[in-house]
C-alpha positions as CSV (number, residue, x, y, z in Angstrom):
1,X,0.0,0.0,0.0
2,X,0.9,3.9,-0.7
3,X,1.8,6.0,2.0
4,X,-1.0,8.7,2.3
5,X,-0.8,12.3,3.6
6,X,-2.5,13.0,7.0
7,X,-5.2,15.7,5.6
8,X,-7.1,18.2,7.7
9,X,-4.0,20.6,9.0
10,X,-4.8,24.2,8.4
11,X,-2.3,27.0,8.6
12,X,-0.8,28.3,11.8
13,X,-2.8,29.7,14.3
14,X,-5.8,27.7,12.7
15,X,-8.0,25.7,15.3
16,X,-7.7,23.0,13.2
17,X,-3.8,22.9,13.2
18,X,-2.9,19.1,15.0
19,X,0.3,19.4,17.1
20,X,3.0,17.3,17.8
21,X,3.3,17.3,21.4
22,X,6.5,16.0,23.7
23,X,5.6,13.0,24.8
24,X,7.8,13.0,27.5
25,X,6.3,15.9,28.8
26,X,3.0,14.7,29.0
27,X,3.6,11.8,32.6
28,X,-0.4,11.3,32.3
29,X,-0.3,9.4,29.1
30,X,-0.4,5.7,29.9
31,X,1.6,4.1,27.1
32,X,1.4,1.0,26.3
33,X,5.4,-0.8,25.9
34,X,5.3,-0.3,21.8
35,X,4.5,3.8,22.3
36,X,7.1,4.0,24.9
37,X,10.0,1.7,23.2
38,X,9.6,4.4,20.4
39,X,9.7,7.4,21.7
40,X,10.0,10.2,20.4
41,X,7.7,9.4,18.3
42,X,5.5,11.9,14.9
43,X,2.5,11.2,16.5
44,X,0.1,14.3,16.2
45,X,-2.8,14.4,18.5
46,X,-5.5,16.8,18.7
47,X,-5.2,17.6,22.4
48,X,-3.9,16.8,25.6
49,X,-4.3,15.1,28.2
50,X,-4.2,11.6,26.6
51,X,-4.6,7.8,27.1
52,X,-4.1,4.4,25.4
53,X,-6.5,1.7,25.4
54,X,-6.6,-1.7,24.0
55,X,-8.4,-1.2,20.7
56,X,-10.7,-4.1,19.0
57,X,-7.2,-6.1,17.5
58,X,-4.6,-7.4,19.2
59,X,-2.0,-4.5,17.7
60,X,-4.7,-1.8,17.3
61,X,-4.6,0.9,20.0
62,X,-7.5,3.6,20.8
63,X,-6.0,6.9,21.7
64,X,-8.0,9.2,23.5
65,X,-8.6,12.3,24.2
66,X,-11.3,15.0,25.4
67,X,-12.9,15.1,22.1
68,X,-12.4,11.9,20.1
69,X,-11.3,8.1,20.0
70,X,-8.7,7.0,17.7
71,X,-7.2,4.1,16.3
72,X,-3.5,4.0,15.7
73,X,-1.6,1.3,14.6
74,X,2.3,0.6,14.6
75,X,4.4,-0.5,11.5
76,X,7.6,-2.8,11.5
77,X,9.6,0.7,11.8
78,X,7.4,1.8,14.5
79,X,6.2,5.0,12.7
80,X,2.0,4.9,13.8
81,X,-0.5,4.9,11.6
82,X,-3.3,7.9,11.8
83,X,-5.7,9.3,9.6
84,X,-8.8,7.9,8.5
85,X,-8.1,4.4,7.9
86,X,-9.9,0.7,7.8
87,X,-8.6,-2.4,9.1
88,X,-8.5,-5.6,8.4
89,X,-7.2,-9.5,9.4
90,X,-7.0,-11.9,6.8
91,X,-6.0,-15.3,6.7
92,X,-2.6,-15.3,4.0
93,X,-4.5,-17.6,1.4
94,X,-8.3,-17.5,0.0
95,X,-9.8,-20.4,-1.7
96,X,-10.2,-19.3,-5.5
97,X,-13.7,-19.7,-5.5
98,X,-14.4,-17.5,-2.3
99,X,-12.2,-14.6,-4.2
100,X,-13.8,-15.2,-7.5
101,X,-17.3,-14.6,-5.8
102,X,-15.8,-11.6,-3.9
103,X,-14.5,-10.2,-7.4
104,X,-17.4,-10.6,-9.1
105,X,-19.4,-9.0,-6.6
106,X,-17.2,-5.9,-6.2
107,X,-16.7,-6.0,-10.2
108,X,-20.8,-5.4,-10.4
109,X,-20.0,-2.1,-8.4
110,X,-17.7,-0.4,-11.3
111,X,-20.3,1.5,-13.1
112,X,-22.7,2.4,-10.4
113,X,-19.7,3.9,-8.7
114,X,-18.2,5.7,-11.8
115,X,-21.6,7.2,-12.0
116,X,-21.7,8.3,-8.1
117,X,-19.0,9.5,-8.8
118,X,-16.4,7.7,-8.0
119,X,-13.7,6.5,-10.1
120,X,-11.6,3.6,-9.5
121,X,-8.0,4.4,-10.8
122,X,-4.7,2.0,-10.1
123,X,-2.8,2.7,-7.1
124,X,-0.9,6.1,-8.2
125,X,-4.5,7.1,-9.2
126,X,-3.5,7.5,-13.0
127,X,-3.9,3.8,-14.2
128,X,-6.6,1.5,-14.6
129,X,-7.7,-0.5,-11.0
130,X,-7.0,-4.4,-10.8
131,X,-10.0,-6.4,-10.4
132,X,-9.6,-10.0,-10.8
133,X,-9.1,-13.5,-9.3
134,X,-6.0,-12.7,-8.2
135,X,-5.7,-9.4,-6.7
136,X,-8.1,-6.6,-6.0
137,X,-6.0,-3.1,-5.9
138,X,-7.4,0.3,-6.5
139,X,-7.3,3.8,-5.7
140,X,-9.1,7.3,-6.3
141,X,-8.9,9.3,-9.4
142,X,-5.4,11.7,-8.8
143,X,-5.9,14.4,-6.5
144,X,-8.9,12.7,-4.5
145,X,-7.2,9.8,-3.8
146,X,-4.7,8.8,-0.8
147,X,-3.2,5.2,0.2
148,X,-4.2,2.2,-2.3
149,X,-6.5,-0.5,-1.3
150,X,-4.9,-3.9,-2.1
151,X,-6.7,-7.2,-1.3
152,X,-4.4,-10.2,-2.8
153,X,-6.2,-13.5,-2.7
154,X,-2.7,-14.3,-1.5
155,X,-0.9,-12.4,0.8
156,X,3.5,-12.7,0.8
157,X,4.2,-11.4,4.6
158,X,7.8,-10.9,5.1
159,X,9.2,-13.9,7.4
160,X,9.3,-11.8,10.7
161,X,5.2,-10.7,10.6
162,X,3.4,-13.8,12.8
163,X,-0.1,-13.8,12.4
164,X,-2.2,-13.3,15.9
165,X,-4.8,-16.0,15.5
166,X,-4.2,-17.5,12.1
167,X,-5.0,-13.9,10.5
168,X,-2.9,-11.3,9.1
169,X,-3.7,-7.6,9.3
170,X,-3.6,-5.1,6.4
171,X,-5.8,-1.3,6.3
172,X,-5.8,1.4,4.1
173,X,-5.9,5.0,5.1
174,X,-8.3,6.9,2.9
175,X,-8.7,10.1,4.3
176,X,-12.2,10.1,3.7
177,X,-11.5,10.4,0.0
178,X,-14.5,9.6,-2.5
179,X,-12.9,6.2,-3.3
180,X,-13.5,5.1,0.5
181,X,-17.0,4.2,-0.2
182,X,-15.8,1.6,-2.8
183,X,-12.9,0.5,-0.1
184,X,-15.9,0.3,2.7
185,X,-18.7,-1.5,-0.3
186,X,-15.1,-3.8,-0.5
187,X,-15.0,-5.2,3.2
188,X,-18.7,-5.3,3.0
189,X,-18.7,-7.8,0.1
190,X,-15.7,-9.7,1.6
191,X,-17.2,-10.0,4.8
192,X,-20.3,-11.4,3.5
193,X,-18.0,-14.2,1.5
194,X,-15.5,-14.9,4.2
195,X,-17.3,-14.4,7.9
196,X,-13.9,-15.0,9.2
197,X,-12.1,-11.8,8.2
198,X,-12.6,-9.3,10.9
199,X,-12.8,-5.3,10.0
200,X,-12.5,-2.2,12.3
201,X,-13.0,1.0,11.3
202,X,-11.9,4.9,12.3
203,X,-15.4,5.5,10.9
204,X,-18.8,5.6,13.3
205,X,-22.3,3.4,12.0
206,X,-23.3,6.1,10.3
207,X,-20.5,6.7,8.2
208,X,-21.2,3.1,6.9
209,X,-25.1,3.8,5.9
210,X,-24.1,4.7,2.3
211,X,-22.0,1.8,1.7
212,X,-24.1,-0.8,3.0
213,X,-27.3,1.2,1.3
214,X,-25.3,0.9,-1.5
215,X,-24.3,-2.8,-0.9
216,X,-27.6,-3.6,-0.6
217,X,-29.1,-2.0,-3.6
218,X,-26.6,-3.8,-6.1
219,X,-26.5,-7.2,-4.6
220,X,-29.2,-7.6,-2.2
221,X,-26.8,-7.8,1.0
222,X,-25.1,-5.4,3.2
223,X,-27.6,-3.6,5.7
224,X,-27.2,-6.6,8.4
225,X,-23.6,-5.3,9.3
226,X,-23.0,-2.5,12.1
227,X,-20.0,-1.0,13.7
228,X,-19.7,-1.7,17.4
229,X,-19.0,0.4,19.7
230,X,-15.3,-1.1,19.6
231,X,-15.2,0.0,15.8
232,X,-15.7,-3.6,14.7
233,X,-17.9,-4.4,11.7
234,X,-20.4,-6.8,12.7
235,X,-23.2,-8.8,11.9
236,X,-26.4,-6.8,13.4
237,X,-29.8,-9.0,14.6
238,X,-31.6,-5.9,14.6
239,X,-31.2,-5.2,10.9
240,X,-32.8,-6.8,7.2
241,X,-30.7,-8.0,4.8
């Protein structure tokens, strides 16, 4: 996947402006042993004071403050993750026909999307977006689009990366971006293929209504999921198919 840009930072002396605080200055944060190992560390935060909590996977971590959760993830290098972003675990390998059922599911979403809207490019937003048995990877046109979704059937982790439960994890930052309802219409359609994957998501249940409205009204599925309270994208008994 691309590396994004973290949008949303105004100019100096704008209310919007995130900061990047001392850490070390800050003795109320309660960091968990990855934070502190890798100190100092670019992580921009909206205000202070702050803590950590466990977040709804194993190497996901809510970061809170007075006026929003957070989830932050940590990368090989230890540089965290922020911006809007989903996540997902995976097991490395997909049976064929599972993926072929995902892809021709997501494939039926290319025109209805294009006329939303929203254009599927290739991952430097310039080329045309893979869609087949083998791969899924796409990204917004250029100029509305931010990290590349890429959804291998299988995945190549490097030697070191050990899966927590069988699954490996992946996400994509979006930034809210147009392409993020295809990314979110993506998980929905996987989800309903391979119950096993497990999704979180920086986004609140409403943020999914258009995707699963969408979901719904070109294959017939997709209401029945909600996000939790823990961001986790779940089946819901209280919702129609």
């Amino acid at each position: 996947m691309g590396q994004g840009t973290e949008g949303g930072e105004g100019q100096a002396g704008s209310p919007h402006r995130r900061q990047t605080p001392d850490l070390s200055a800050l003795p109320q944060i309660q960091l968990p042993p990855f934070l502190a190992r890798y100190r100092p560390l670019s992580l921009r935060v909206l205000k202070a004071p702050l803590t950590v909590q466990p977040g709804p996977f194993p190497e996901l971590y809510f970061i809170l403050d007075k006026s929003c959760a957070r989830l932050y993830t940590r990368h090989s290098d230890g540089v965290i993750k922020m911006g809007y972003t989903h996540y997902w675990r995976r097991p490395a390998a997909i049976p064929q026909e599972t993926m072929r059922a995902i892809v021709d599911d997501f494939g039926r979403f290319v025109r209805p999307l294009d006329d939303a809207g929203v254009r599927l490019c290739g991952g430097n937003g310039e080329d045309a977006a893979q869609i087949t048995p083998d791969v899924v990877s796409f990204n917004g046109l250029s100029g509305r689009a931010n990290e590349a979704f890429h959804f291998p059937r299988v995945m190549q982790p490097p030697a070191w990366r050990q899966p927590a439960d069988g699954l490996y994890s992946a996400f994509c930052k979006t930034a809210l971006q147009p392409y993020d309802l295809a990314v979110m219409a993506f998980l929905l359609v996987a989800k309903h293929y391979l119950p096993q994957i497990q999704i979180a998501t920086d986004g609140e249940d409403e943020q999914w209504n258009r995707a699963r409205d969408f979901c719904h009204d070109v294959l017939g599925y997709g209401r029945e999921y909600k996000v939790d309270l823990e961001r986790r994208l779940e089946i819901s008994s209280s919702r129609s198919a």
